[in-house]
N, C-alpha and C positions, 0 to 999 in steps of 0.2 A: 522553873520547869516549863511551863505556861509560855511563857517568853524563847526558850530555848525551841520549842514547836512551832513555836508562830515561825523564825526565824529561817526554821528549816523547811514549811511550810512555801516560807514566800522564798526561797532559793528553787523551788521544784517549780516554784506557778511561776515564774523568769526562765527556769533553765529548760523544760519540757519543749516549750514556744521554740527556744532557741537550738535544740537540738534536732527538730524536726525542719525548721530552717537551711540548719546545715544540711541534711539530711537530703532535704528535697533541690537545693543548689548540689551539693554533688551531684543527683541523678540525672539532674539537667545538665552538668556536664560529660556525664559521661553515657548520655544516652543517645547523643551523634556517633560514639565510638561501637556501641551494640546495634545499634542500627545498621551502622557500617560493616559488623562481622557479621550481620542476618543476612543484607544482602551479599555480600562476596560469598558467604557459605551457598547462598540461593546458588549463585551463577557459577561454582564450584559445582554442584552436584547437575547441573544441564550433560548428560550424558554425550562425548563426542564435541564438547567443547568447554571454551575456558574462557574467565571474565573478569573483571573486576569493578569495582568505582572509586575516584582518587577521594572524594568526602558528601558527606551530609549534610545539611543543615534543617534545622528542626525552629518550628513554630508555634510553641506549646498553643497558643491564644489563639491562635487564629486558627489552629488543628492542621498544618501546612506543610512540607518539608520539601526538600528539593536536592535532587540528586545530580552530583557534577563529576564528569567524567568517564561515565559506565561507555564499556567498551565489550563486546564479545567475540569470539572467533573460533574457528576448527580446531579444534587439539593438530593434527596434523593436516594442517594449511603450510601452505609450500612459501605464497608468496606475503606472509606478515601484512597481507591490509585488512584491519580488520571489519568483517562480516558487519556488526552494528557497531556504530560509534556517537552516543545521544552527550553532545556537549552540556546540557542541561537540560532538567524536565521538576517543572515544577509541578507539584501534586498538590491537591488542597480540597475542604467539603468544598461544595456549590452549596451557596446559601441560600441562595434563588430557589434550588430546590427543596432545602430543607423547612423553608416554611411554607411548603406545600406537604408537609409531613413525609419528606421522604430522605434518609440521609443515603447520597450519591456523593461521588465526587468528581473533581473536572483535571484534566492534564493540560499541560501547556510544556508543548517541547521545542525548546530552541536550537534549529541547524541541526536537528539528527541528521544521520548518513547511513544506509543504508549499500552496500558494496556485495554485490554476487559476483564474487571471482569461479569462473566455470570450474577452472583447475581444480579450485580448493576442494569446491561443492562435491567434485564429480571422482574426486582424490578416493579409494578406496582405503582398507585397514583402520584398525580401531574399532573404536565404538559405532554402530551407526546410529549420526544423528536422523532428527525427527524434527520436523518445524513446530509440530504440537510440544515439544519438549521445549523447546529454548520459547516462544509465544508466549503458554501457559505460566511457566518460571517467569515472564517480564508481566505478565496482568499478576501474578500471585507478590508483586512488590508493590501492589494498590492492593490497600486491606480491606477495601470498598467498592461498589460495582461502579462505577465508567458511564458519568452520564454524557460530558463534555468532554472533548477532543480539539484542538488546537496546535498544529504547528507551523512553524516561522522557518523560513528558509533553509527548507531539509533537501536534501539529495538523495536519489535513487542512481542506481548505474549497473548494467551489465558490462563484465568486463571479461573477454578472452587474452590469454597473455599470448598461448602459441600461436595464435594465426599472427602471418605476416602482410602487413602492419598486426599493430594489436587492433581489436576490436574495443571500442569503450561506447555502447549508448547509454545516454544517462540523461537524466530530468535535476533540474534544478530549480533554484529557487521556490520549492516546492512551498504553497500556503494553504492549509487545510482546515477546514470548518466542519464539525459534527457535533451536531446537538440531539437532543432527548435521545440517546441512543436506550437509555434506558425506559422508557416511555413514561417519563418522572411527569409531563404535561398530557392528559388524559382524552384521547381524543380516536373520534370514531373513523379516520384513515387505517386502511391496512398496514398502511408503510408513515406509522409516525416519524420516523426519524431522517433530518433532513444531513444532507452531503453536499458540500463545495470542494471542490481543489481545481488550482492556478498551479503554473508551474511553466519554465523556457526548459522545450526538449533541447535533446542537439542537430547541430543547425539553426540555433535562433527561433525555432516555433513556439509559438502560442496555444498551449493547451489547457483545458476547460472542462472540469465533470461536475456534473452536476445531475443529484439524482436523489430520490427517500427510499428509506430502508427498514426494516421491520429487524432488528438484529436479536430481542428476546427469544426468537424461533433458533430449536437447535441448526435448522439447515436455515441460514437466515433468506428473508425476500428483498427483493430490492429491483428499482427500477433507474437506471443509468442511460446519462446521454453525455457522449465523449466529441469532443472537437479540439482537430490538432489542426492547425494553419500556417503556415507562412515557413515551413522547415526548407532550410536550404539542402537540396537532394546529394549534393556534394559531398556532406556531412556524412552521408549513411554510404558511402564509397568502398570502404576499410570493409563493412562487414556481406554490401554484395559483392565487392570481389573477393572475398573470402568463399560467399558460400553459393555464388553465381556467376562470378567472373565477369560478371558489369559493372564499369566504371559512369559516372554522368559527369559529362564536362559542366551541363547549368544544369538545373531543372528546380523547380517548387516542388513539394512533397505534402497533400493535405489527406487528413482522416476523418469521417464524421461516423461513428456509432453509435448504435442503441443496445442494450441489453436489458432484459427482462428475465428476473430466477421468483419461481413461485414455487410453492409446494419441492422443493428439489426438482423441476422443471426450467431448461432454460430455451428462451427464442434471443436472437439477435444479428444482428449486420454487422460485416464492415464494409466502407465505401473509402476504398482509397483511391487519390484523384492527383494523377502529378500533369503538373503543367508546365508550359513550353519547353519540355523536356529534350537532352539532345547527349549522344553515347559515344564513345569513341574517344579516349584521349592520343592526344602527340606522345606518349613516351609508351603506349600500351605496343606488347610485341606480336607479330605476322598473328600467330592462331589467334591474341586474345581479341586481334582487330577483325580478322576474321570471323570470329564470334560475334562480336560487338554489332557486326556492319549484317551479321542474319539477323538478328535481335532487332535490332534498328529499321531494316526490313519490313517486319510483321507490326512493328511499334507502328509503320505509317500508313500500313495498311487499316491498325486497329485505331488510329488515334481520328478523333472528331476535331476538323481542321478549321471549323468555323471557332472552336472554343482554345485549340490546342491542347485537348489532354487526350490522356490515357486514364480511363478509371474504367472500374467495375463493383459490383454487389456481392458480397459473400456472405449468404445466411448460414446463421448457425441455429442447431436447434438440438436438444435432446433431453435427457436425463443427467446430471451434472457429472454421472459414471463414466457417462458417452457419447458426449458433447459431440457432435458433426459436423460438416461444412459438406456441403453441396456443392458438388462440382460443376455440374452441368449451369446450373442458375449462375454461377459464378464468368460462364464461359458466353453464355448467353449475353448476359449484361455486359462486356466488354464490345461487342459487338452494335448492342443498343447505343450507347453510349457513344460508338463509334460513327455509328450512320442512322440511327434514328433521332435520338434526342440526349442530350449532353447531360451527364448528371449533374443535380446544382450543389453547391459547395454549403450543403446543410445539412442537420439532424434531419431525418425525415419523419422523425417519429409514425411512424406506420405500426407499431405491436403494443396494444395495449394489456395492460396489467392484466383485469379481470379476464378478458380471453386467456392469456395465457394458464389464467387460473384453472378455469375454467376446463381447460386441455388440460393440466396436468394431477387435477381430479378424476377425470376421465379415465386417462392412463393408468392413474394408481388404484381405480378403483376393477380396469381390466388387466392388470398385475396381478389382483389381492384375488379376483378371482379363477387365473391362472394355476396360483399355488394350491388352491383351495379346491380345486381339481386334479394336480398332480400327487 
């Protein structure tokens, strides 16, 4: 009897091990496949659009997984290219972080694509979507807050189908860097969190942001400084004679910006500077040359002939509700530019943070006491 327990004994102390074994290999096999129905249900329920991802793969040990193929789009989108298209995005903790006691995690997205087709966007009926809806749905597929950002040759594009030509501006080979978004490195700047992105507009340009951000703030802060160079003005043709009827036979095309958002306050510029510019093509017809040749006109009247451009200043300033551009400063500075002094082909950085801050405490503080009177 003794013997016959022991017996059954040591078949439970073998077979327990073993059945939990199996148990935990199943789950690992089929926990790429629930994974796969969490996110498709996720991009399923994005209100006014529709998703999927072709597979998973999962990293038990390393806590890792990575998503191939997620694709989204309008439920009624006319022309099938779809809206977001992330070839791969790998997810995983930051372990940098975690032994600063804090568990974050970091993205690394390969060659996403990003495609705004006007028609699709601006397609009425249905559902109406929400950016907040489909955004929120792609952070609610990281189970964890987003310290690190990374990606590798992604693409951005506006695209109109009905204007003739089509219209397609677009950024490519986009490379992004964003670190401590979540302010996982503890430090006494407003705007802990620093910002890179590289990227060729179209036209062959070289463009450049670079700026820190504060993104824990519901209305997040952040200070930006943008440089586009060397675009072939040729390139942007499709969409001003779409929506100005100016063609450029040559010209360069450059942009240097600053932007500053504090407190839901924003100040900032742009200075766009096209150089040895020249209008008018051989195949354009009587009115558009007609056009072209008044444009052209005022173009020589306004252009600074020691440098060969055309630029001007456009400040913007507001409340992020009701963002402005100033006309007048804008009309002024072509002018300067013109016969005073040429603008130089750089960031000016002229708007500092704390002033801005500084204004837009002020203002929110003769808001608060607006209502507090009415």
């Amino acid at each position: 009897m003794n013997m016959t327990k022991k017996k059954i004994y040591t078949r439970k102390r073998f077979l327990l091990p073993l059945i939990l074994i199996v148990l935990l290999v199943a789950l690992r096999v089929a926990l790429p496949y629930i994974v796969k129905n969490y996110v498709n249900g996720v991009l399923a329920d994005i209100p006014g659009y529709y998703g999927q991802v072709e597979d998973i793969d999962l990293s038990l040990i390393t806590g890792a997984y990575t998503i191939h193929g997620l694709y989204l789009n309008k439920i009624d989108a006319g022309s099938q290219i779809p809206f977001l298209d992330f070839e791969k995005t790998n997810i995983s903790l930051e372990w940098s972080a975690l032994l600063k006691g804090r568990i974050v995690s970091e993205i690394e997205m390969i060659r996403p694509t990003l495609i705004y087709v006007f028609e699709d966007q601006q397609k009425e009926g249905g559902p109406d979507p929400d950016m907040d809806d489909w955004s929120e749905a792609l952070t609610d597929l990281v189970p964890i807050d987003i310290n690190k950002l990374e990606i590798h040759g992604g693409k951005m594009a506006f695209v109109q189908l009905s204007a003739d030509p089509n219209i397609d501006l677009h950024l490519d080979k986009i490379e992004l860097y964003a670190t401590n978004l979540r302010n996982v490195v503890r430090q006494e700047d407003r705007l802990p969190s620093n910002l890179s992105v590289t990227a060729i507009s179209v036209g062959g340009g070289q463009l450049e942001l670079e700026g820190q951000m504060d993104l824990v703030k519901q209305i997040p802060d952040m200070d930006l400084a943008l440089t586009l160079e060397n675009a072939d003005a040729t390139a942007l043709n499709d969409f001003t004679h779409h929506y100005a009827a100016l063609d450029f036979d040559r010209g360069i095309f450059n942009l240097y910006s600053e932007l500053v958002i504090a407190d839901g306050y924003l100040q900032g510029s742009l200075k766009p500077i096209l150089r040895d510019l020249k209008l008018i093509g051989k195949e354009d017809s009587f009115l558009e040359t007609l056009w072209e040749g008044f444009v052209g006109f005022f173009k020589f009247i306004l252009k600074n002939h020691k440098e060969n451009t055309v630029a001007t200043k456009v400040p913007l300033e507001g409340n992020l509700n009701e963002v402005k551009s100033k006309a007048w400063p804008a009309v002024i500075n072509i002018f300067k530019n013109a016969w005073i002094e040429a603008f130089k082909g750089i960031v000016d950085h002229q708007i500092d943070f704390e002033q801005v801050l500084e204004t837009a405490r002020e203002k929110n503080s003769k808001d608060d006491s607006e209502k507090e009177k009415d």
